[in-house]
C-alpha positions, 0 to 999 in steps of 0.5 A: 869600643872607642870612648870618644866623649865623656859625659858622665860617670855613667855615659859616654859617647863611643864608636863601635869596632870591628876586626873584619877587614873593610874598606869605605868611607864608614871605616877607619882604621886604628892599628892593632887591638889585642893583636888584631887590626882594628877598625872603627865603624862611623856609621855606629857611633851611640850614647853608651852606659860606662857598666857595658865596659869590661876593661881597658884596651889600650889608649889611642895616639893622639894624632890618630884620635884627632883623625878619627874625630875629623871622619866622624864630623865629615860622616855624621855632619856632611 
C-alpha cells in the first residue's frame, strides 16, 4: 500500500498495489518493492486505518510520488 494522504494518527488515504504485471490506464507503475516490480492500482485508492500497517517498505522518489498523484487526479476527477 502507498500512504498517499495523512489525516490522522489513525487514517490515512492509500493506493493499493499489485505485483502482477498489467498494463492501462488504472496502473502505474512504482519500480521495485521488496524485490518485486511494483504497481500501483488507481481504481483502488481507500480511507485506511494506520493498525492494517505492518512496517515500512521503502520511501518513494519524489518525482515519481508526484507522477502518481497527477494519474490519480486525471483517474479519480476526469
Amino acid at each position: 500500500m502507498i500512504v498517499m494522504k495523512v489525516f490522522s494518527r489513525n487514517v490515512f488515504w492509500g493506493a493499493a498495489l499489485t505485483s502482477r504485471e498489467k498494463q492501462g490506464p488504472l496502473y502505474f507503475p512504482v519500480g521495485s518493492v521488496e524485490g518485486k516490480e511494483a504497481l500501483v492500482i488507481l481504481s483502488q485508492v481507500r480511507l485506511v486505518d494506520t493498525k492494517r500497517l505492518l512496517r515500512k517498505s521503502r520511501v518513494l522518489d519524489e518525482d515519481i510520488f508526484e507522477e502518481l498523484k497527477s494519474a490519480l487526479q486525471r483517474t479519480l476527477f476526469s
